[in-house]
C-alpha positions as CSV (number, residue, x, y, z in Angstrom):
1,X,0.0,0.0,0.0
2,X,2.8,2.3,0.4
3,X,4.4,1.4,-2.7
4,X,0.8,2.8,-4.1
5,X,1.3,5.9,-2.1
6,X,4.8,6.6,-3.5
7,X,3.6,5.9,-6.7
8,X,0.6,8.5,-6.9
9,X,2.3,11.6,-5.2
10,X,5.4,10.7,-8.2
11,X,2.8,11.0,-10.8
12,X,1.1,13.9,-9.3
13,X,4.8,15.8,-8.8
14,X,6.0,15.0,-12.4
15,X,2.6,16.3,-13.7
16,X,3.2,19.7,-11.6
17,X,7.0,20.1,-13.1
18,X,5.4,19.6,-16.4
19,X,2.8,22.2,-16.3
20,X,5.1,24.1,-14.4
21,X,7.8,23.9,-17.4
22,X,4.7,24.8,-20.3
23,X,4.0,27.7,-18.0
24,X,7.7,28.8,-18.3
25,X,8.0,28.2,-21.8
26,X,4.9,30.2,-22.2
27,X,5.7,33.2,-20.2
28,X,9.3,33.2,-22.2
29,X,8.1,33.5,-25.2
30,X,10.7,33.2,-28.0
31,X,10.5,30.9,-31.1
32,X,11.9,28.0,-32.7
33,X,13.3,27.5,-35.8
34,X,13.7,24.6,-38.0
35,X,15.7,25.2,-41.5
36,X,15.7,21.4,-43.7
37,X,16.4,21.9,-47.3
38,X,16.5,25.8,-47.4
39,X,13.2,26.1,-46.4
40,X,12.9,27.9,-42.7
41,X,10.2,27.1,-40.5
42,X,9.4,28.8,-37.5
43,X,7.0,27.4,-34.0
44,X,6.1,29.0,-31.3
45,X,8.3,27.3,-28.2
46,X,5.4,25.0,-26.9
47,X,5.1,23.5,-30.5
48,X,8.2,22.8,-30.9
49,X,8.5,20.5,-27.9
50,X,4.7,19.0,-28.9
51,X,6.6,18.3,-32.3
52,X,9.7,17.2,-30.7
53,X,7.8,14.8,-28.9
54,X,5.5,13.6,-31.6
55,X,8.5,13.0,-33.7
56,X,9.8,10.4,-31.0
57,X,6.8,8.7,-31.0
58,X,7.1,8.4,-34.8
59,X,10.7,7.0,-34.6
60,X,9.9,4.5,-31.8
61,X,6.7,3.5,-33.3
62,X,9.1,2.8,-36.7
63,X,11.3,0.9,-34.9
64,X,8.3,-1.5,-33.5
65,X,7.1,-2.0,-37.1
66,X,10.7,-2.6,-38.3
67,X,10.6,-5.2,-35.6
68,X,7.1,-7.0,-36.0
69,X,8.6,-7.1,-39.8
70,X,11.4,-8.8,-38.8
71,X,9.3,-11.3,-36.7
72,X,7.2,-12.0,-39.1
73,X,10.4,-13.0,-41.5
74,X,11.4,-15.2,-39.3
75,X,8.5,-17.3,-37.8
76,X,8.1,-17.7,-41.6
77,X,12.1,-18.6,-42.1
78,X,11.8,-20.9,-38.9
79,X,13.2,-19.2,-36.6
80,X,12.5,-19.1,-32.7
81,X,10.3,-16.4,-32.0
82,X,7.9,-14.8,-29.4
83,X,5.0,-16.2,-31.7
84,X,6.6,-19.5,-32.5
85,X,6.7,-19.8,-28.6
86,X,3.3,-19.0,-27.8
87,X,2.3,-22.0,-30.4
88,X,5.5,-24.5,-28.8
89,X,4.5,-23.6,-25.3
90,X,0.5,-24.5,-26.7
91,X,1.6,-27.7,-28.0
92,X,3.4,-28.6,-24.9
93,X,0.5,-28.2,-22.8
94,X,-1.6,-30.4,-25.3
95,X,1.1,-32.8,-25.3
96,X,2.0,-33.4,-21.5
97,X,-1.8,-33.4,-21.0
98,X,-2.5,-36.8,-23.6
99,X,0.8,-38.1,-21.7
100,X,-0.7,-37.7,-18.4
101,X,-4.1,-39.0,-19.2
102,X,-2.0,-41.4,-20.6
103,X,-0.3,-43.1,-17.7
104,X,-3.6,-42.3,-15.7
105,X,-4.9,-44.4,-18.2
106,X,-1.8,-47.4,-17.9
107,X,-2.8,-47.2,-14.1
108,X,-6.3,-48.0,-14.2
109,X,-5.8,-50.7,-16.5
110,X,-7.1,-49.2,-19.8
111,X,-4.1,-50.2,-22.9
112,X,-6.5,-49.1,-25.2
113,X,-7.0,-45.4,-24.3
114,X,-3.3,-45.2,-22.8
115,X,-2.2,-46.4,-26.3
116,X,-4.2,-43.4,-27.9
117,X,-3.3,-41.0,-25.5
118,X,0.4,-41.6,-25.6
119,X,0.3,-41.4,-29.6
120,X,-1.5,-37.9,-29.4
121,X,1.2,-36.9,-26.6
122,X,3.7,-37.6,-29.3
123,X,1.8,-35.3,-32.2
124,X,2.4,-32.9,-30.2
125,X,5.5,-33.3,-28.1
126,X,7.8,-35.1,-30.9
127,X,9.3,-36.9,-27.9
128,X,9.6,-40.3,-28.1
129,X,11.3,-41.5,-24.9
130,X,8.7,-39.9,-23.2
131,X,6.1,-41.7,-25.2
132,X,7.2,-44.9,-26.1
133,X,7.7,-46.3,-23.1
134,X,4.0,-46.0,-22.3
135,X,2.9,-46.9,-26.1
136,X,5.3,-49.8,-25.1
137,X,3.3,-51.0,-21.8
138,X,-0.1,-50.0,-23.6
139,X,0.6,-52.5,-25.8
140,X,1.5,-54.9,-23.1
141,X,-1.6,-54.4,-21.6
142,X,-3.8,-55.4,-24.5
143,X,-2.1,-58.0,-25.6
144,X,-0.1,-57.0,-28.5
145,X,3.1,-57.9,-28.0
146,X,4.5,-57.7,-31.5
147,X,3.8,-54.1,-31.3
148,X,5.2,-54.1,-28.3
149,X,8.4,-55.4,-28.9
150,X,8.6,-52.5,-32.1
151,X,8.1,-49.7,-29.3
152,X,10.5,-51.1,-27.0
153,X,13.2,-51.6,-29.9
154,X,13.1,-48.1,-30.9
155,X,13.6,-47.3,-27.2
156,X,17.1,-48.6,-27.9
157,X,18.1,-46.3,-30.7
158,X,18.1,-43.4,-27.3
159,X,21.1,-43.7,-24.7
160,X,18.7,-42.0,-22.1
161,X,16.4,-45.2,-23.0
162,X,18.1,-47.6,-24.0
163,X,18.4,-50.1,-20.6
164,X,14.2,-49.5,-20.5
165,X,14.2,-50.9,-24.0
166,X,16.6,-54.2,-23.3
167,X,14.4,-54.5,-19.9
168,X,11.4,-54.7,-22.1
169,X,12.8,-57.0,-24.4
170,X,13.9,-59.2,-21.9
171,X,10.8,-59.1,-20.1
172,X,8.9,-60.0,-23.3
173,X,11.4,-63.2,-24.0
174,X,11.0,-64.0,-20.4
175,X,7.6,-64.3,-21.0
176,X,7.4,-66.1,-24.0
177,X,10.0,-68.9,-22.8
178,X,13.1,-67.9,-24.5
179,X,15.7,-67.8,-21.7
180,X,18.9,-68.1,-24.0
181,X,17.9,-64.8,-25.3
182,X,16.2,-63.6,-22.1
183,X,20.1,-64.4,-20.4
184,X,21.5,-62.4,-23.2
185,X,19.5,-59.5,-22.8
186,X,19.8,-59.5,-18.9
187,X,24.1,-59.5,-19.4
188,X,22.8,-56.6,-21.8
189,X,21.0,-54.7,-19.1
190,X,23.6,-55.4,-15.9
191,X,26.3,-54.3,-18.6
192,X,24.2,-51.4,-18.9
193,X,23.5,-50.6,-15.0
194,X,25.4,-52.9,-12.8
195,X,23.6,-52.0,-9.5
196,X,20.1,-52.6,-11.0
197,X,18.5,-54.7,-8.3
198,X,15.8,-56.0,-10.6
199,X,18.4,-56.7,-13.1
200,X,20.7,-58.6,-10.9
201,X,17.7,-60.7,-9.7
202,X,17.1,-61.8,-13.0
203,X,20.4,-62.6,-13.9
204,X,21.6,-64.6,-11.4
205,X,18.0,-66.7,-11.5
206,X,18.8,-67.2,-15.2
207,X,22.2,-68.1,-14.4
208,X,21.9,-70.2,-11.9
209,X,19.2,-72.2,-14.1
210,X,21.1,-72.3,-17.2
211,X,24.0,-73.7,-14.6
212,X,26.4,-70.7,-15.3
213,X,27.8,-70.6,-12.2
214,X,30.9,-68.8,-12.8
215,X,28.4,-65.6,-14.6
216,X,26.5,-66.0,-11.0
217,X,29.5,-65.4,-8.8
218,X,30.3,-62.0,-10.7
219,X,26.4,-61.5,-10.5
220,X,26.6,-62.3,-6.4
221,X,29.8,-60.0,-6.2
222,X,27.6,-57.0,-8.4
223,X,25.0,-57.7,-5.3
224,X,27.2,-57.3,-2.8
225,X,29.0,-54.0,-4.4
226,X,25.8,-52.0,-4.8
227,X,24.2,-52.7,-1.1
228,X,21.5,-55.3,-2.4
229,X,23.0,-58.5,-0.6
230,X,24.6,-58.3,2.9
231,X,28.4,-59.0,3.0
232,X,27.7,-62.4,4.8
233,X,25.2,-63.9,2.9
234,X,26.8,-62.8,-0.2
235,X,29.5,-64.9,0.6
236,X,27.5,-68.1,1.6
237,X,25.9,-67.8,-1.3
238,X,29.4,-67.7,-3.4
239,X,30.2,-70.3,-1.5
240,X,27.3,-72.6,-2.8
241,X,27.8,-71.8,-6.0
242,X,31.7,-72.1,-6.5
243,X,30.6,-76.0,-5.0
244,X,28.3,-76.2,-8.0
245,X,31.1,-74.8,-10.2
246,X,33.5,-77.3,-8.7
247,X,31.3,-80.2,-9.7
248,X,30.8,-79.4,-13.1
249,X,34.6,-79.0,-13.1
250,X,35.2,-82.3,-11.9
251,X,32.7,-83.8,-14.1
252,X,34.3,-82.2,-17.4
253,X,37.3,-84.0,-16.1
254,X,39.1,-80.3,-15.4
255,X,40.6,-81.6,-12.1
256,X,43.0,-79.0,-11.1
257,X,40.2,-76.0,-11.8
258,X,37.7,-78.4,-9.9
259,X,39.9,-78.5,-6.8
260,X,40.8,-75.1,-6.8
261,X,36.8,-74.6,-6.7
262,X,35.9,-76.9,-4.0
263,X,38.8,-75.9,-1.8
264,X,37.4,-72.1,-2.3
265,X,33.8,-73.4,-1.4
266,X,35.0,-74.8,1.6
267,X,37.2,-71.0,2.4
268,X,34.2,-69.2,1.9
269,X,31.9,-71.3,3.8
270,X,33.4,-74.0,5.9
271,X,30.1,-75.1,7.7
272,X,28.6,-76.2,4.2
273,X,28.4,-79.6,4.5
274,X,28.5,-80.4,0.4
275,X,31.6,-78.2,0.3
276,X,33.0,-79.7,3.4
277,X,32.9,-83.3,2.0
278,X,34.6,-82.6,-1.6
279,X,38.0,-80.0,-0.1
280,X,38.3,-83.0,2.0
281,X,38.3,-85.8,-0.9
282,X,40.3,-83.0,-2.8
283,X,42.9,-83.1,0.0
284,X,42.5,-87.3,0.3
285,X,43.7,-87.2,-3.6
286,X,46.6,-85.2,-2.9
287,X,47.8,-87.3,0.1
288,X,47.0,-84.6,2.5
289,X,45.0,-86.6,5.2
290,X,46.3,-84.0,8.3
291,X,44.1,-81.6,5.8
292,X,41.3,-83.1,5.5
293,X,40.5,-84.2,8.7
294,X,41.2,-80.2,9.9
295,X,38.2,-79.7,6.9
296,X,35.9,-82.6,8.4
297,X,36.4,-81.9,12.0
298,X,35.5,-78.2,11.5
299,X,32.5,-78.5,9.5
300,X,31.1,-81.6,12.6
301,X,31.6,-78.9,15.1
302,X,28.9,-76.7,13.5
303,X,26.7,-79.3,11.8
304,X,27.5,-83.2,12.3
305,X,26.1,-85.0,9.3
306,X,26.6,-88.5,7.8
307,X,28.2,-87.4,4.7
308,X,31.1,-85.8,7.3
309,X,31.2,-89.2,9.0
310,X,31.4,-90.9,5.7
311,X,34.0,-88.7,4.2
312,X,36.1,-88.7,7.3
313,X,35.8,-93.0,7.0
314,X,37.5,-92.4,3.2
315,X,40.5,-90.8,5.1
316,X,41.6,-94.4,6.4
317,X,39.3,-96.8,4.3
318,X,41.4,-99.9,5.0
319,X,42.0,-99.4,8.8
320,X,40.6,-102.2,11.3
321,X,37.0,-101.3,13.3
322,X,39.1,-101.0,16.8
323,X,41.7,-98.0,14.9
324,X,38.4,-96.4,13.3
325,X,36.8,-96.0,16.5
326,X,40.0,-94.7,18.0
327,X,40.5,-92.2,15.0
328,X,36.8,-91.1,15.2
329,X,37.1,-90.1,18.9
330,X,38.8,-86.7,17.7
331,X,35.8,-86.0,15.2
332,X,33.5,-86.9,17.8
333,X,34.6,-84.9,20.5
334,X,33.5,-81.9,18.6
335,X,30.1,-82.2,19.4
336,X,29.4,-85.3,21.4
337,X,25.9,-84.6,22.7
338,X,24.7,-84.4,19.3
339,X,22.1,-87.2,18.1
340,X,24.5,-88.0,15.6
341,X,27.4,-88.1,17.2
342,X,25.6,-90.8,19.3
343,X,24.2,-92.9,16.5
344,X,27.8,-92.8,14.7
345,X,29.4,-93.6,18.0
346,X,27.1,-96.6,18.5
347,X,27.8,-98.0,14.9
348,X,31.4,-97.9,15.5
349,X,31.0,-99.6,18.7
350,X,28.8,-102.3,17.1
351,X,31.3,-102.7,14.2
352,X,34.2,-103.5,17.0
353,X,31.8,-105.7,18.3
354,X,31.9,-103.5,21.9
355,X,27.9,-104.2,22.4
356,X,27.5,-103.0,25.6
357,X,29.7,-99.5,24.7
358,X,26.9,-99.2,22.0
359,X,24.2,-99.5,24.2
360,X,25.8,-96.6,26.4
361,X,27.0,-94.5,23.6
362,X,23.2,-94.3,22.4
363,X,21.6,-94.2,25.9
364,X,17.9,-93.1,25.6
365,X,18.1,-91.6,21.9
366,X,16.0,-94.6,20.4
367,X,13.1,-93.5,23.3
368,X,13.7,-90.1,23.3
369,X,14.0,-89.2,19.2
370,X,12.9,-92.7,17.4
371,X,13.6,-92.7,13.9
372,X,14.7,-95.7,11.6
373,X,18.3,-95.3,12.4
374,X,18.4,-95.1,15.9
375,X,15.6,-98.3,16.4
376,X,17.5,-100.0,14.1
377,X,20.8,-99.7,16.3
378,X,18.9,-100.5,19.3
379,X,18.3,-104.0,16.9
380,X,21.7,-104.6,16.1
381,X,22.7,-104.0,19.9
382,X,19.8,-106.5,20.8
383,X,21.4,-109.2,18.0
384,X,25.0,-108.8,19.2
385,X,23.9,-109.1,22.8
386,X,22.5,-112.3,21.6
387,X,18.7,-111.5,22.4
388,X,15.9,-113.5,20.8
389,X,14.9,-112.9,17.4
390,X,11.5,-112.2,18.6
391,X,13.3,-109.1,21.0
392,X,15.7,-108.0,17.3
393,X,12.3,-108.0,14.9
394,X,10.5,-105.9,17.3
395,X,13.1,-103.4,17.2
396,X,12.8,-103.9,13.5
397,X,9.0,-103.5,13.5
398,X,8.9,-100.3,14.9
399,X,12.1,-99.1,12.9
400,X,10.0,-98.8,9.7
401,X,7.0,-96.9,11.1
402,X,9.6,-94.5,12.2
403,X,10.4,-91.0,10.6
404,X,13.4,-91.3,8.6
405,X,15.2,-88.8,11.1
406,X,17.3,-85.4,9.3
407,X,17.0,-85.1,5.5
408,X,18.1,-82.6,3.1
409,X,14.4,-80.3,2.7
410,X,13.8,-77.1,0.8
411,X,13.3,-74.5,3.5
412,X,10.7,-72.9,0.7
413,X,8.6,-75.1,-0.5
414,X,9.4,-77.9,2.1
415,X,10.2,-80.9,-0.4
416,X,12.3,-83.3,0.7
417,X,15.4,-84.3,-1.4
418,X,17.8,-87.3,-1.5
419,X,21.0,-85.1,-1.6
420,X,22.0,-81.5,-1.3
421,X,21.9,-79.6,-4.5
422,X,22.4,-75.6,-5.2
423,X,18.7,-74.9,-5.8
424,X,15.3,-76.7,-5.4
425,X,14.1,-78.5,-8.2
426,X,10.1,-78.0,-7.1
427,X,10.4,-74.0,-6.0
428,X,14.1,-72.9,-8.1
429,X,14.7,-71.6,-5.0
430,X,18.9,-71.0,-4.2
431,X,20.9,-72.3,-1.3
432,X,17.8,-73.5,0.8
433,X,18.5,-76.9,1.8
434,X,18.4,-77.7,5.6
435,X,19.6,-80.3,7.1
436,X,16.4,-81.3,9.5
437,X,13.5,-83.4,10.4
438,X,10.6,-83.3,8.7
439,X,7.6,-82.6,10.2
440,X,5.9,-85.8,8.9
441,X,6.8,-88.6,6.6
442,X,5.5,-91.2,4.9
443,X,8.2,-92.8,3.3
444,X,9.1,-96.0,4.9
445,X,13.2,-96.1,6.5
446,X,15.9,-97.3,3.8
447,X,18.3,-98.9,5.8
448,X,21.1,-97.9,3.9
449,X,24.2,-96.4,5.5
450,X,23.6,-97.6,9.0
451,X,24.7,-101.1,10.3
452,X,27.4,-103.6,9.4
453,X,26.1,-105.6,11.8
454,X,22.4,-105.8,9.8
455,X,23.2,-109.1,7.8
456,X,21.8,-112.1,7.4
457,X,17.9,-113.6,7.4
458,X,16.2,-114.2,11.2
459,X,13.9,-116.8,12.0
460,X,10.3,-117.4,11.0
461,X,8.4,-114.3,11.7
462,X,6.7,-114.7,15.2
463,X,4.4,-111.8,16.6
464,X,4.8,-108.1,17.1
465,X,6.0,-107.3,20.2
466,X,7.1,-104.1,22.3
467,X,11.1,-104.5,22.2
468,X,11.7,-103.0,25.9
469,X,8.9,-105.5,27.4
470,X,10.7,-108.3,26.3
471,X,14.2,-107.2,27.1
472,X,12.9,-107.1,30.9
């Protein structure tokens, strides 16, 4: 409101100097003269300045016209102008209005009207990475995919849209059932933005299915690098996969690559069981038993598992059943409270023939935690203490109604597998085998690995009866 104020007394005072000045020039009388071309003009003083000032409103209003004539010239030549502005500017607004009733339009489903929207954004706009992309997913939307694919393989002609053009493409192959090209395009896109999250996901689930293990260690490292996959899982899971790498090594009969795998495997993770068992047959073939007994005895500390036990055996495969037991003392001390510590204990002791230090070594596990194994040592012990058939086949009886015990089950999808493998062949799922009990099962025991001792045919079958009643 000041600002008003000062405004109106300014106008007011420069009105009063200019009267003030026409009343001077009045009151001084005088004349002016103007000579052009020998002819002599002559104005009273106030005429001249109302021609002086009439004049510059000529010149300037020249100077507009000369301007708006040179405007004109060159909205017609091409040229960027205040008019060819107004009608850019117009277009604009047109434009970014069909493109955001466009993607209002991808939201709520409609490809159709998207897909017309985005091509009357592009009338007007002349933008194409702004447009295609949404022609691209309109087209998605209603099912045209071979229109599709041309939208997104334009967007790779741009360098600003080029990775949304290869992610479309490999989206589209993904779909279709092409993952040789999908995995193409996916090293395409992580060459493209290495710390793409969605990227490396894909990758390394292509990888890992096509069995390119060595591609989905780099893939695990990219992880790692950008913050997608903590440190410590990164490294389990680089574990797994140099063990799968290893194998296929082996298998193609590279040996010394295949080693150098397994014994990595077994760096980076030494609690993985798998990994655990082939550094240590690695080490057997090089005549490094000291080696792999360090490798075995580590991996039973955190996790004792038959494999270990087996493995461990291999070390010494010739030696007698009394040096065995003596040699498995040092694995066993690891973690002798441990249901399988107890059951492995037990079979050595059987195997030496030391009944009654099998009975002690499994104590109450058959009661406690029955599963086919353990009920079938308890028959074995029963045999070698020379109990009655009828006591061995009850043990026996209730030894294949029991659950199998630990098995190798997809922590995912919960299917149980016969050995360890990098990824579940029901769910794809990486690294998710545990070593556990299954909550049910109805497969009858395989007694495979367990007993030495279980040889030879008993007697004519007599009657089902409860094992511990007829011990007493």
């Amino acid at each position: 409101m000041l600002l008003s104020l000062i405004r109106i007394v300014f106008f007011i005072a420069l009105i009063v100097v200019a009267a003030f000045a026409g009343s001077y020039l009045i009151e001084a009388g005088g004349e002016v003269k103007l000579s052009f071309n020998g002819d002599e003009h002559r104005f009273t003083p106030i005429a001249g300045l109302i021609g002086l000032i009439v004049f510059m409103i000529a010149v300037w209003v020249a100077f507009k016209l000369f301007g708006l004539l040179v405007a004109v010239f060159h909205f017609f030549n091409g040229d960027e102008t205040a008019v060819s502005r107004y009608f850019t500017r117009n277009r604009e607004r047109k434009g970014y209005e069909a493109l955001a009733d466009g993607m209002v339009a991808l939201a709520a489903g409609e490809g159709k009207t998207a897909s017309q929207k985005a091509a009357k954004a592009e009338r007007y706009l002349e933008r194409p990475e702004l447009t295609q992309l949404i022609s691209a997913q309109a087209a998605e939307m209603s099912g045209d995919t071979k229109k599709a694919v041309q939208y997104y393989k334009s967007l790779l002609q741009n360098d600003r849209t080029r990775f949304v053009g290869v992610q479309g493409l490999m989206k589209q192959k993904l779909a279709e059932g092409d993952t040789d090209t999908a995995l193409k395009l996916a090293e395409k896109a992580f060459a493209l933005r290495p710390a793409h999250d969605a990227t490396l996901e894909t990758l390394f689930a292509l990888q890992t299915e096509k069995q390119e293990w060595s591609g989905a260690r780099k893939t695990i490292e990219a992880k790692v690098k950008a913050n997608t996959l903590p440190r410590d899982v990164g490294r389990r899971r680089d574990a797994v996969l140099s063990l799968a790498d290893a194998r296929r090594l082996l298998d193609d009969g590279e040996i010394p690559a295949g080693k150098e795998a397994a014994l990595q495997a077994n760096t980076l993770s030494p609690d993985l069981i798998p990994a655990a068992v082939l550094a240590a047959e690695m080490h057997v073939l090089d005549n490094n038993k000291k080696a792999a007994t360090k490798v075995l005895k580590k991996a039973w500390g955190s996790k004792p598992h038959p494999d270990l036990a087996d493995a461990f055996a291999q070390i010494e495969p010739d030696e007698t059943p009394a040096a065995r037991l003596k040699r498995f003392n040092q694995l066993l001390r690891a973690n002798s409270d441990n249901a399988e510590s107890r059951m492995l204990q037990s079979e050595l002791m059987l195997a030496a023939e030391d009944f009654p230090g099998a009975r002690r070594a499994i104590g109450s596990l058959a009661e406690a935690e029955p599963t086919a194994r353990s009920l079938a040592i308890m028959a074995a012990i029963a045999k070698g203490e020379g109990a009655e058939d009828i006591v061995v086949r009850g043990w026996l009886t209730k030894a294949i109604a029991s659950s199998r015990g630990p098995q190798w089950i997809c922590g995912s999808c919960n299917k149980i597998h016969t050995a360890w493998a990098p990824k579940c062949d029901n769910c794809a799922s990486f690294d998710a085998m545990d070593w556990k009990t299954p909550p049910q099962s109805d497969d009858l025991a395989e007694n495979t690995s367990m007993l030495p001792l279980m040889a030879g045919t008993l007697g004519a079958e007599p009657d089902v009866v409860n094992p511990e009643e007829t011990s007493k």
